[in-house]
SEMI-893546 format. One record per residue (C-alpha): residue number from 0; residue in one letter; chain; z, y, x. Coordinates in pm, 1 decimal. Layout:
+-----+--------+--------+----------+----------+----------+
! num ! residu ! chaine !       pz !       py !       px !
+-----+--------+--------+----------+----------+----------+
! NUM !      A !      A !        Z !        Y !        X !
...
+-----+--------+--------+----------+----------+----------+
END
This chain:
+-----+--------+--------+----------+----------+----------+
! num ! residu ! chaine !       pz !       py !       px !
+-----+--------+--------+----------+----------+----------+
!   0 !      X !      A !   8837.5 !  11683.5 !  10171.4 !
!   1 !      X !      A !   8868.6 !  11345.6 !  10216.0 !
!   2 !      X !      A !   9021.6 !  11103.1 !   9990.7 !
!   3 !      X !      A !   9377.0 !  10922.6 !  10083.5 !
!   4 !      X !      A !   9703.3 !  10775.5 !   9937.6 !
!   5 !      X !      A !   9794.2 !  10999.7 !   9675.1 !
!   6 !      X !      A !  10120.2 !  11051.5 !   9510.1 !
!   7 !      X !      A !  10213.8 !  11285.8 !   9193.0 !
!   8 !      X !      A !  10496.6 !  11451.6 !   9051.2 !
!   9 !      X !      A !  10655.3 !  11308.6 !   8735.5 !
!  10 !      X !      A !  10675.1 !  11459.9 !   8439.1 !
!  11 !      X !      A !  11045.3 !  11365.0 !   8253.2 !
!  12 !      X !      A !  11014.4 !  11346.9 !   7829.9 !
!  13 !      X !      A !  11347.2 !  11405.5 !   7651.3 !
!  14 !      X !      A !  11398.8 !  11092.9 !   7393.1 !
!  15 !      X !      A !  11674.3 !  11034.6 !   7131.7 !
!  16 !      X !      A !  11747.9 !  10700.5 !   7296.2 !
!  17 !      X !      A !  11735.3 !  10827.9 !   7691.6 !
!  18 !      X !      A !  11992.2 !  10786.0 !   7935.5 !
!  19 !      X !      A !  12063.6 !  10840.0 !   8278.5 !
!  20 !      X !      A !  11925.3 !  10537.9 !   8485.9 !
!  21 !      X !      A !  11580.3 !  10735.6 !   8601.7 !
!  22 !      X !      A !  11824.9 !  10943.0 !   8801.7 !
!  23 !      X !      A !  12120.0 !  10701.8 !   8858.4 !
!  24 !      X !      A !  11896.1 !  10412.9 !   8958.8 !
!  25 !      X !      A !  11576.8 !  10552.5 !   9059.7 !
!  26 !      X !      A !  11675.3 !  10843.9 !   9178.2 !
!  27 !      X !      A !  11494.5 !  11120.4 !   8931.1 !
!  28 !      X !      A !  11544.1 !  11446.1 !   9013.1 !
!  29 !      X !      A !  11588.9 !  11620.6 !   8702.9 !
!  30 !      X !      A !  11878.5 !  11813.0 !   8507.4 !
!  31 !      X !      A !  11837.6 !  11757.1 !   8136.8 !
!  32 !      X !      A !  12001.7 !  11462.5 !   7951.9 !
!  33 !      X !      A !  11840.7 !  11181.8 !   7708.7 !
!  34 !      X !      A !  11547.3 !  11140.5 !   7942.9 !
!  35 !      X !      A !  11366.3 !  10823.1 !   7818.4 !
!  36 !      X !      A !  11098.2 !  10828.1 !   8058.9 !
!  37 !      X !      A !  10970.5 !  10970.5 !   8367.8 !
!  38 !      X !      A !  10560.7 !  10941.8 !   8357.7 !
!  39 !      X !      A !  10411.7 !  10872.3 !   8720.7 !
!  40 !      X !      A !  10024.3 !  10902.0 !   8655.0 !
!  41 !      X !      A !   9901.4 !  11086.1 !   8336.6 !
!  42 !      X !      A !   9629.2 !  11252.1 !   8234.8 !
!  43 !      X !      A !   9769.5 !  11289.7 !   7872.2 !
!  44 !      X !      A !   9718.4 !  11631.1 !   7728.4 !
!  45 !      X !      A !   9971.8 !  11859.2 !   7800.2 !
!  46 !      X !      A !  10117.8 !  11572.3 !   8026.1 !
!  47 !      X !      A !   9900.7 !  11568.5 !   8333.7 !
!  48 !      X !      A !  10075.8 !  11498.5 !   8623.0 !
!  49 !      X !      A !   9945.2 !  11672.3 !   8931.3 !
!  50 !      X !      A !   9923.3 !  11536.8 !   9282.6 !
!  51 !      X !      A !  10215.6 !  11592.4 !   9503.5 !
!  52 !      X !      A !  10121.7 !  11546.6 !   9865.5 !
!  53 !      X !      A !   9834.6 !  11643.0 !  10106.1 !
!  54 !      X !      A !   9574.8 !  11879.8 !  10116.0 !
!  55 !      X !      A !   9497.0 !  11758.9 !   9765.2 !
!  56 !      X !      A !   9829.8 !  11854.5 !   9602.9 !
!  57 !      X !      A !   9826.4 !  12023.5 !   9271.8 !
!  58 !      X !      A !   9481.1 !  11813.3 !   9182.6 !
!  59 !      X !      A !   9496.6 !  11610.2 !   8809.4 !
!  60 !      X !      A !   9373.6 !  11310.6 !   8765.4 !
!  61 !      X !      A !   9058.0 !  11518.4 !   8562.6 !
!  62 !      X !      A !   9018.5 !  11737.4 !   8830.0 !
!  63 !      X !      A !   9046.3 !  11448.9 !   9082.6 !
!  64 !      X !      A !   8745.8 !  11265.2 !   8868.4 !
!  65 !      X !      A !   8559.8 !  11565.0 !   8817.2 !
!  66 !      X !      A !   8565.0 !  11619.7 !   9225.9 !
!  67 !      X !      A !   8512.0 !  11249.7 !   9366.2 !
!  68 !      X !      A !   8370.2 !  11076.4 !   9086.4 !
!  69 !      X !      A !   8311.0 !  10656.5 !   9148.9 !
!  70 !      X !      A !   8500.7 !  10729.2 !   9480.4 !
!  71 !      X !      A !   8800.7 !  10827.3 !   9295.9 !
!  72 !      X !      A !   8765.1 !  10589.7 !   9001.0 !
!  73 !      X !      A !   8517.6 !  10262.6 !   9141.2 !
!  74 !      X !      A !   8150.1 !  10258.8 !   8991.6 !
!  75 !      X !      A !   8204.8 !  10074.9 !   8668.1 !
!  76 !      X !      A !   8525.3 !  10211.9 !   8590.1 !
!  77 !      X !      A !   8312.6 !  10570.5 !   8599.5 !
!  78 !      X !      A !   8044.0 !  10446.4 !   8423.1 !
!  79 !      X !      A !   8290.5 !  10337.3 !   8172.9 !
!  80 !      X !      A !   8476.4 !  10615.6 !   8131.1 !
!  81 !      X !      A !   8379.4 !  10919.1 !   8301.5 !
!  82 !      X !      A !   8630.2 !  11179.5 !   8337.9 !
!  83 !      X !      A !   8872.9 !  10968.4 !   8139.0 !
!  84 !      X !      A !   9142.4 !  10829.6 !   8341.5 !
!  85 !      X !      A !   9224.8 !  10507.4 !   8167.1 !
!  86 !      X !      A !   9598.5 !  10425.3 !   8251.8 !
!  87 !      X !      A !   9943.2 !  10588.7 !   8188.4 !
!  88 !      X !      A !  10201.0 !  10478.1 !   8441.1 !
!  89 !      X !      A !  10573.7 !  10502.0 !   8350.8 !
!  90 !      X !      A !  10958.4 !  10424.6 !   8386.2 !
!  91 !      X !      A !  11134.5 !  10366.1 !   8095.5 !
!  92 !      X !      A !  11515.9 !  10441.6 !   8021.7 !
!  93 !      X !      A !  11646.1 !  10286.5 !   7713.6 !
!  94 !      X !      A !  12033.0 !  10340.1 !   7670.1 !
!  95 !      X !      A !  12003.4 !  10302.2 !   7294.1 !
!  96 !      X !      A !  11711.6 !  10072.8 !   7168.1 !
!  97 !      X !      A !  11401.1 !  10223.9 !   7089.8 !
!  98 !      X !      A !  11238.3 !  10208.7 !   6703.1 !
!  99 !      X !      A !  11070.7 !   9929.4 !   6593.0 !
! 100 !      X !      A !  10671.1 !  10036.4 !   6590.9 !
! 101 !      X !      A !  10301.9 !   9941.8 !   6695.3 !
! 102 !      X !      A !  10010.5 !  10031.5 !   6827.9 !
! 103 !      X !      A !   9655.8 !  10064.8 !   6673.7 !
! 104 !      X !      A !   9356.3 !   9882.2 !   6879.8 !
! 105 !      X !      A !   9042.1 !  10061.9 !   7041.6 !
! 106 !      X !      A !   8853.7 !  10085.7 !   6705.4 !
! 107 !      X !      A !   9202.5 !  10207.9 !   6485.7 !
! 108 !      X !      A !   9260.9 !  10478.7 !   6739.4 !
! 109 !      X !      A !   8937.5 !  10609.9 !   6810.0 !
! 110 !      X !      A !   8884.7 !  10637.9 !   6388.9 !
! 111 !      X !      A !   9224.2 !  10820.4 !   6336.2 !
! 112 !      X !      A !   9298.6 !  10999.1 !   6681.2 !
! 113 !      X !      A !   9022.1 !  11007.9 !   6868.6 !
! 114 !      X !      A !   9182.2 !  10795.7 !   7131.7 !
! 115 !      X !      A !   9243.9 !  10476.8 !   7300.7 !
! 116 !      X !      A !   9470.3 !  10199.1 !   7140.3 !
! 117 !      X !      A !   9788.3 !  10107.9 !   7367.0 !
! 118 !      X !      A !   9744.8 !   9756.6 !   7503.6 !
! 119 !      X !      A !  10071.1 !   9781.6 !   7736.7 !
! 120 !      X !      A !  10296.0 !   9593.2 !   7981.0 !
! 121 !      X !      A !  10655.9 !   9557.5 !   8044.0 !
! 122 !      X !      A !  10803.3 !   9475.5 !   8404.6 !
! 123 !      X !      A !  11230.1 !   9503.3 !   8378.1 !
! 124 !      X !      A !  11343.2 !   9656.6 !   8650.1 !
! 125 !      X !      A !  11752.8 !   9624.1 !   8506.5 !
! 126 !      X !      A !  11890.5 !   9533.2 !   8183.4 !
! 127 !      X !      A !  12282.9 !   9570.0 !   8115.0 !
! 128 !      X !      A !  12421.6 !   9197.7 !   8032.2 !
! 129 !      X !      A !  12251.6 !   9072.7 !   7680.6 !
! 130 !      X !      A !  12001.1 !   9334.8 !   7658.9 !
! 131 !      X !      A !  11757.1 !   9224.6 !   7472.4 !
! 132 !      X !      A !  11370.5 !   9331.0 !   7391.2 !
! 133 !      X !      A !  11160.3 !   9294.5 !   7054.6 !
! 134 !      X !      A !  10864.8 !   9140.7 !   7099.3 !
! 135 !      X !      A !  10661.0 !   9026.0 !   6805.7 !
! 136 !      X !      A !  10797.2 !   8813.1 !   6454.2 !
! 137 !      X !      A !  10990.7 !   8487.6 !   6460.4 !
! 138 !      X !      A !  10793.9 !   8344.8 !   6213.6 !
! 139 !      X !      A !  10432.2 !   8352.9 !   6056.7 !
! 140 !      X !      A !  10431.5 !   8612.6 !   5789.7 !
! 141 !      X !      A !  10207.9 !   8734.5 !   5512.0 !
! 142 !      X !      A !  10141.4 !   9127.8 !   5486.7 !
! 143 !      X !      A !  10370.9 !   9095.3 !   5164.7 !
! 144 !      X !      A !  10655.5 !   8895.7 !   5318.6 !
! 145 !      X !      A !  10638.0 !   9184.8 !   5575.6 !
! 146 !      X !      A !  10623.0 !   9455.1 !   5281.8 !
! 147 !      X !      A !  10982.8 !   9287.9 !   5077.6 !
! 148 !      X !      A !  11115.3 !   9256.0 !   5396.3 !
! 149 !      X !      A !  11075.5 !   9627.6 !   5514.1 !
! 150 !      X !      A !  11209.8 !   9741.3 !   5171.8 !
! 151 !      X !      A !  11500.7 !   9520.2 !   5171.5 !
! 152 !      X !      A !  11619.3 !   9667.4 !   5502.0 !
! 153 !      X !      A !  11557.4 !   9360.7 !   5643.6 !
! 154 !      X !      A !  11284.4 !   9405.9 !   5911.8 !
! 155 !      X !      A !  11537.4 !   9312.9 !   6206.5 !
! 156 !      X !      A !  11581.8 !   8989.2 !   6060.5 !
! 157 !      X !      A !  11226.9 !   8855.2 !   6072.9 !
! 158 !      X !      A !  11173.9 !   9011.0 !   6440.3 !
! 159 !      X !      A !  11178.1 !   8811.7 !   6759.3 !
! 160 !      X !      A !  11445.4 !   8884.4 !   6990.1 !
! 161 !      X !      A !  11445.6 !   8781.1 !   7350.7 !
! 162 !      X !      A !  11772.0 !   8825.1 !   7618.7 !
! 163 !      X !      A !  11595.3 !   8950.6 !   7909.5 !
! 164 !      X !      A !  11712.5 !   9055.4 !   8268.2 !
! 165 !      X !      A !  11524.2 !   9153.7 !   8614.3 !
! 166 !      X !      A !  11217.3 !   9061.7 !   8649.2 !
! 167 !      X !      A !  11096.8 !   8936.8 !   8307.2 !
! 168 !      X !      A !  10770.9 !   9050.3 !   8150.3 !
! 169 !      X !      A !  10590.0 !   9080.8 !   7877.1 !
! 170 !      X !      A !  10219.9 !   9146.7 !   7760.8 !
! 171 !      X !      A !  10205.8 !   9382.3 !   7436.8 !
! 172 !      X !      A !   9929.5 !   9393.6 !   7283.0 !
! 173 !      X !      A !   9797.9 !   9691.1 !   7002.7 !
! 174 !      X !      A !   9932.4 !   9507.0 !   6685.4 !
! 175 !      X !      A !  10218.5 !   9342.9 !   6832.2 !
! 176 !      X !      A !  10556.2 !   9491.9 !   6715.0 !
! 177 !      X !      A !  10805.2 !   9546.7 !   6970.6 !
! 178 !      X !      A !  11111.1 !   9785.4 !   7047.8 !
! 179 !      X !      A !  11277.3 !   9803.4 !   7396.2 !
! 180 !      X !      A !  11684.1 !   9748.4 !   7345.9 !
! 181 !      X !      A !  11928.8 !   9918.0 !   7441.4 !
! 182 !      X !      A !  12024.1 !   9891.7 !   7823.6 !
! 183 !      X !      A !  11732.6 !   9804.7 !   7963.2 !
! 184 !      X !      A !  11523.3 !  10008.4 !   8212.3 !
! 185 !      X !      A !  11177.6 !   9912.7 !   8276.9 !
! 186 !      X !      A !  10823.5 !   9988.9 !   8433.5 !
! 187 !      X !      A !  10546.5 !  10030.3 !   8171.8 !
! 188 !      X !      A !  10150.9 !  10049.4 !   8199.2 !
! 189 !      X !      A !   9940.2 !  10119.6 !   7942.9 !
! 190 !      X !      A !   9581.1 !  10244.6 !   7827.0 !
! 191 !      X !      A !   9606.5 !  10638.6 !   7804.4 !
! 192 !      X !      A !   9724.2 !  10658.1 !   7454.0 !
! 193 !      X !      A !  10019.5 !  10822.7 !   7303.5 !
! 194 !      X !      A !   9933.1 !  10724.5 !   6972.4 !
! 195 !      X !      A !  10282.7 !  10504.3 !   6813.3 !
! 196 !      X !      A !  10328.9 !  10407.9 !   6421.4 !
! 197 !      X !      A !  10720.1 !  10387.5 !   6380.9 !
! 198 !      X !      A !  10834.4 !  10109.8 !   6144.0 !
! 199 !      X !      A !  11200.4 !  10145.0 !   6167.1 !
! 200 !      X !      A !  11435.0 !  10380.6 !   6348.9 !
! 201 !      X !      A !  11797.8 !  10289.6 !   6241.1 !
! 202 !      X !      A !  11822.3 !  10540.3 !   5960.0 !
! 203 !      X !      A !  11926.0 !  10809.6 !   6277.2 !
! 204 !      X !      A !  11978.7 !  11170.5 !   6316.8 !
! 205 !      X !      A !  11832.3 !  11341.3 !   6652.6 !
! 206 !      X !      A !  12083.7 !  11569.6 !   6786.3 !
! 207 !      X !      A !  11837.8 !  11822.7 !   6886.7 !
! 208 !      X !      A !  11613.1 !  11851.9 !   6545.3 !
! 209 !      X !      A !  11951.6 !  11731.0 !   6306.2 !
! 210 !      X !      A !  11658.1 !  11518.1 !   6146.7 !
! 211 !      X !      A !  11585.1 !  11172.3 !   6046.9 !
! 212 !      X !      A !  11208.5 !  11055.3 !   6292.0 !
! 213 !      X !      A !  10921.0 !  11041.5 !   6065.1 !
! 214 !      X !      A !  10817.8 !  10664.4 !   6003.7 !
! 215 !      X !      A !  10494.2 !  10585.6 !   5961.2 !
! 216 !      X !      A !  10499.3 !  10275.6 !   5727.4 !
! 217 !      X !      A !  10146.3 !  10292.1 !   5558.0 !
! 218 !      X !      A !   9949.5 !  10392.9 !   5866.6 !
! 219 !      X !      A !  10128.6 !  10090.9 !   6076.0 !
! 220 !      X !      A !  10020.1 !   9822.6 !   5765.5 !
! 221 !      X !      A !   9628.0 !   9857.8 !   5899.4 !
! 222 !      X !      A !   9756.4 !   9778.9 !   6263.0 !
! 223 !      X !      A !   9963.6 !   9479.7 !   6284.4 !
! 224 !      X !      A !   9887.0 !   9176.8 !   6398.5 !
! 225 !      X !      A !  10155.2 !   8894.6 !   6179.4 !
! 226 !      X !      A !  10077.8 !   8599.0 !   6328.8 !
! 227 !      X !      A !  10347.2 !   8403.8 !   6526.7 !
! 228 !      X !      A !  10306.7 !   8354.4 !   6893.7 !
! 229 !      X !      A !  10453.4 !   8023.2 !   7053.5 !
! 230 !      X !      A !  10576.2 !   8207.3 !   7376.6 !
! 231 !      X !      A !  10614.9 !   8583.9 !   7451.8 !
! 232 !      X !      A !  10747.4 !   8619.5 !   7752.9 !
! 233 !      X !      A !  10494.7 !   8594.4 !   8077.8 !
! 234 !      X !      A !  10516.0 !   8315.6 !   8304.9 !
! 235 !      X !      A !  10469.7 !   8354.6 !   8621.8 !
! 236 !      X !      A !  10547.0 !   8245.2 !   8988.5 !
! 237 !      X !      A !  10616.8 !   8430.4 !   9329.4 !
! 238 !      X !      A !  10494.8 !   8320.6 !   9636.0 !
! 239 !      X !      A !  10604.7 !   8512.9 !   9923.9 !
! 240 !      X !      A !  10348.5 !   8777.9 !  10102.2 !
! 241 !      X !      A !  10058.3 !   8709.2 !   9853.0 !
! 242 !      X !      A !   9955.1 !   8868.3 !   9554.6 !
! 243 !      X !      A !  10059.5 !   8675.5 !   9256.0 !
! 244 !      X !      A !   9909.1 !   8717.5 !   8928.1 !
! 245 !      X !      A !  10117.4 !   8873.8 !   8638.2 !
! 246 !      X !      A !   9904.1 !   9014.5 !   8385.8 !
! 247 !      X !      A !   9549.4 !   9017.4 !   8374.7 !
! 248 !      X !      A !   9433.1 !   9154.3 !   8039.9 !
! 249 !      X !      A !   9081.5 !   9329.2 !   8009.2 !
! 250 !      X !      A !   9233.7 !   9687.7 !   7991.5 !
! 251 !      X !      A !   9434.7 !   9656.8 !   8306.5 !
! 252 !      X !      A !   9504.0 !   9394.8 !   8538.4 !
! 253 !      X !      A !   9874.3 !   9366.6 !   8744.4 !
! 254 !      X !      A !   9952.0 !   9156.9 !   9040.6 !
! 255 !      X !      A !  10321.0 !   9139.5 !   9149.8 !
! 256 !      X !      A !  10409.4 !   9127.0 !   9565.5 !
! 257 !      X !      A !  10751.6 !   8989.8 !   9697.2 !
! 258 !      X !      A !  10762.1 !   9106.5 !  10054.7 !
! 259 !      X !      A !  10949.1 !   9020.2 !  10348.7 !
! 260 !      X !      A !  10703.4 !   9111.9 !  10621.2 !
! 261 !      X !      A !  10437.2 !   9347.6 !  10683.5 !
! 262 !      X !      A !  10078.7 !   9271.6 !  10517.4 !
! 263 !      X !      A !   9748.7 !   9370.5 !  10525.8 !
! 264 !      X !      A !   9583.5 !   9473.0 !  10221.6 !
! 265 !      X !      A !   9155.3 !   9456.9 !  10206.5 !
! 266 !      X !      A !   9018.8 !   9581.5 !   9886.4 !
! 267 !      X !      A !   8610.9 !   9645.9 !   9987.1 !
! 268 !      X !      A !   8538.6 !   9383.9 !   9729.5 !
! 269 !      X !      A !   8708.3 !   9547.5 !   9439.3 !
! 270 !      X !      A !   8561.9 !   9822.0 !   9298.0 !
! 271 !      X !      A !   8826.0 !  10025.6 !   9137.3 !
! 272 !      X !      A !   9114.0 !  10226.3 !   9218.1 !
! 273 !      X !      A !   9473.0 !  10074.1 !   9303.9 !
! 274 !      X !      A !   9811.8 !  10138.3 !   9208.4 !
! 275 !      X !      A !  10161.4 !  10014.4 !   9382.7 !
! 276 !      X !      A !  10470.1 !  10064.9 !   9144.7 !
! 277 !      X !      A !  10775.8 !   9987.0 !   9383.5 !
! 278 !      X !      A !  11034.3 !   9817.2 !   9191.2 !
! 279 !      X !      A !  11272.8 !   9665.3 !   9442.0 !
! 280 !      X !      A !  11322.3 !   9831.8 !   9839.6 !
! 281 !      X !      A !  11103.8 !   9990.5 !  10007.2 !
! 282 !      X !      A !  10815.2 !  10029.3 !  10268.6 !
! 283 !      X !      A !  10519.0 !  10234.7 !  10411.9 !
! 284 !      X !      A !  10168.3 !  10234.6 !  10325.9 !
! 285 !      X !      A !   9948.9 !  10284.0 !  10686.1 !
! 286 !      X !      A !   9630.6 !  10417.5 !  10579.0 !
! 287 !      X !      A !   9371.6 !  10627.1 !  10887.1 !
! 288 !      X !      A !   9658.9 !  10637.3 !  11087.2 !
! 289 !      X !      A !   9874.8 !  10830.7 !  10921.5 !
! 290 !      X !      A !  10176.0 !  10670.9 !  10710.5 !
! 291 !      X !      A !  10289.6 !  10703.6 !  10333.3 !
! 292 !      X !      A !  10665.6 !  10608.6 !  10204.4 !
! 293 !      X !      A !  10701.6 !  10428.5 !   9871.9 !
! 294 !      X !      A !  11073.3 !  10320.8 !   9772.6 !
! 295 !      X !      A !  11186.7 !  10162.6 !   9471.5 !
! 296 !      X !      A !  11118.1 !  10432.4 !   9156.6 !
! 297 !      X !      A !  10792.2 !  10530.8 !   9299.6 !
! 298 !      X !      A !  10451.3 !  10480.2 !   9286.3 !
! 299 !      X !      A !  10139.2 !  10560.6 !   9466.1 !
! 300 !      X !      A !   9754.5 !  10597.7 !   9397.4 !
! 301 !      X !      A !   9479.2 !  10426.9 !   9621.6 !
! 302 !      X !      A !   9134.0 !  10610.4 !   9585.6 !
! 303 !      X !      A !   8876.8 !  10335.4 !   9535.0 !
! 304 !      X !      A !   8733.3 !  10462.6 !   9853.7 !
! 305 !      X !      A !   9030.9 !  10329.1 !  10013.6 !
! 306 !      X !      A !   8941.4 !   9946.5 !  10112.4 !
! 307 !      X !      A !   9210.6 !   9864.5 !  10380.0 !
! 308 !      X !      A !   9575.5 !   9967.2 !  10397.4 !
! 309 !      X !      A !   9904.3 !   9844.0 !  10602.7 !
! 310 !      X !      A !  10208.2 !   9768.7 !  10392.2 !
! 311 !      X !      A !  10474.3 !   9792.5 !  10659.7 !
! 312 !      X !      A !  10807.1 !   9651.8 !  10491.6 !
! 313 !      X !      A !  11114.6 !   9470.1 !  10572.0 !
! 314 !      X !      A !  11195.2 !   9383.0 !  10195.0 !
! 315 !      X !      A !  10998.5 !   9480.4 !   9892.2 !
! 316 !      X !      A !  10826.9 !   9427.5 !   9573.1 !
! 317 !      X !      A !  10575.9 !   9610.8 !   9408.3 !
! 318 !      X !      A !  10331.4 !   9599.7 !   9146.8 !
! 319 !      X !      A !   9955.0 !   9622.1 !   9170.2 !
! 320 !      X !      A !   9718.5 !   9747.6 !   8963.3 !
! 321 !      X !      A !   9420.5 !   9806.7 !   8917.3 !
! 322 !      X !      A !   9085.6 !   9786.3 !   8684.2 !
+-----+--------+--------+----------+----------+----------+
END
């Protein structure tokens, strides 16, 4: 079978702080409540999300490796990580604001998981008036300013705090604390990792367990990164019908299109696999003659086979990404 724009179904994850703007704004189809996120390409364990149209439906991302190999994947990006898909793809619903926590790097993870660290990215898609996201301290800080201020119940005070709204982003690297706030719904990508040390939850109960979240103070300590950074928001511009850098990292790199026309896309000098996040209207990716729909809330996977597709659109903006 031959290889071809592939979309998957998501799988939905309950959180404490979930609300309802997957479905309500992105149109989600699910029935439970408090879902915090809706992950569009996984191939976490017991989170694999399976292809959902075409003669390849059903197919994981392992099974889709395992089948096509570079084609799937690119040549280095197989050569680098062989059946390992290295990206997690999601949506993220924050009604109340999310813990305050971190993420280890490559060498941390891989020594106490077995995994990759979680260099991430934030694109807001909406944020309810004076939302606001953590990213990162407000001031330079010793490991033992950190300490006195943890155990004074004081960590919100030395945390930077940043009023966001639609279309701001933000790089987070593993040792960089952050927390999403409450009100804000947003597109994430990340290494595949699910690996998270909690540093502060808000002293609350979970309705479903009737327990307090287990913190991980000590095991956080060894991962964060205290010095200050000058600006933590990314800056970046939008020309019109072009692909405009937005965060180019070395685990992933993200280009951001505003559309208002149709565009031809030629990627037979890039040798990796791409991914569109639509975060704003909607269009239709032409690809061997047949044609693939994409509206805001949705995302697609181009096979690094793929080099040319038409994006056929009267209004959109997507992300792209890619290795």
């Amino acid at each position: 079978m031959k290889l071809y724009p592939l979309k998957f179904q998501p799988i939905f994850h309950y959180r404490i702080w979930g609300g309802n703007k997957l479905k309500s704004d992105l149109n989600k189809n699910y029935n439970e409540s408090n879902v915090g996120e809706s992950w569009e390409i996984s191939s976490v364990k017991n989170s694999e999300t399976k292809v959902l149209n075409g003669d390849l439906k059903g197919f994981t991302l392992e099974k889709l490796i395992n089948t096509y190999k570079e084609s799937f994947l690119g040549k280095h990006i197989f050569k680098q990580f062989g059946n390992e898909f290295p990206l997690l793809i999601k949506f993220i619903d924050a009604k109340d604001p999310l813990s305050i926590q971190v993420h280890p790097n490559n060498e941390l993870a891989e020594k106490r998981h077995n995994s990759f660290g979680k260099n991430e990215m934030w694109y807001v898609m909406q944020a309810d008036k004076e939302s606001e996201l953590i990213v990162g301290f407000n001031k330079e800080l010793t490991k033992n300013e950190y300490i006195n201020a943890l155990e004074k119940g004081e960590v919100l005070n030395i945390m930077n705090s940043e009023n966001v709204e639609s279309g701001d982003t933000f790089y987070v690297p593993t040792g960089r604390v952050h927390a999403i706030g409450s009100g804000v719904l947003l597109a994430e990508i990340q290494q595949t990792s699910n690996i998270t040390y909690r540093i502060y939850d808000y002293d609350r109960v979970d309705a479903v367990t009737g327990e307090k979240r287990e913190l991980h103070t000590d095991m956080a300590l060894d991962a964060i990164d205290f010095s200050l950074c000058e600006n933590y928001k990314t800056n970046y511009t939008t020309t019109l019908n072009v692909s405009n850098k937005l965060v180019h990292s070395p685990y992933f790199k993200t280009n951001i299109l505003n559309l208002d026309k149709n565009m031809a896309k030629d990627y037979s000098a890039l040798d990796s696999f791409v991914i569109f996040i639509c975060v704003e209207g909607s269009l239709e990716l032409k690809y061997a003659n047949k044609l693939y729909s994409l509206k805001k809330g949705e995302t697609i996977l181009l096979p690094a086979a793929i080099n040319n597709v038409e994006i056929i659109t009267s209004e959109a903006k997507i992300l792209e990404v890619f290795l």
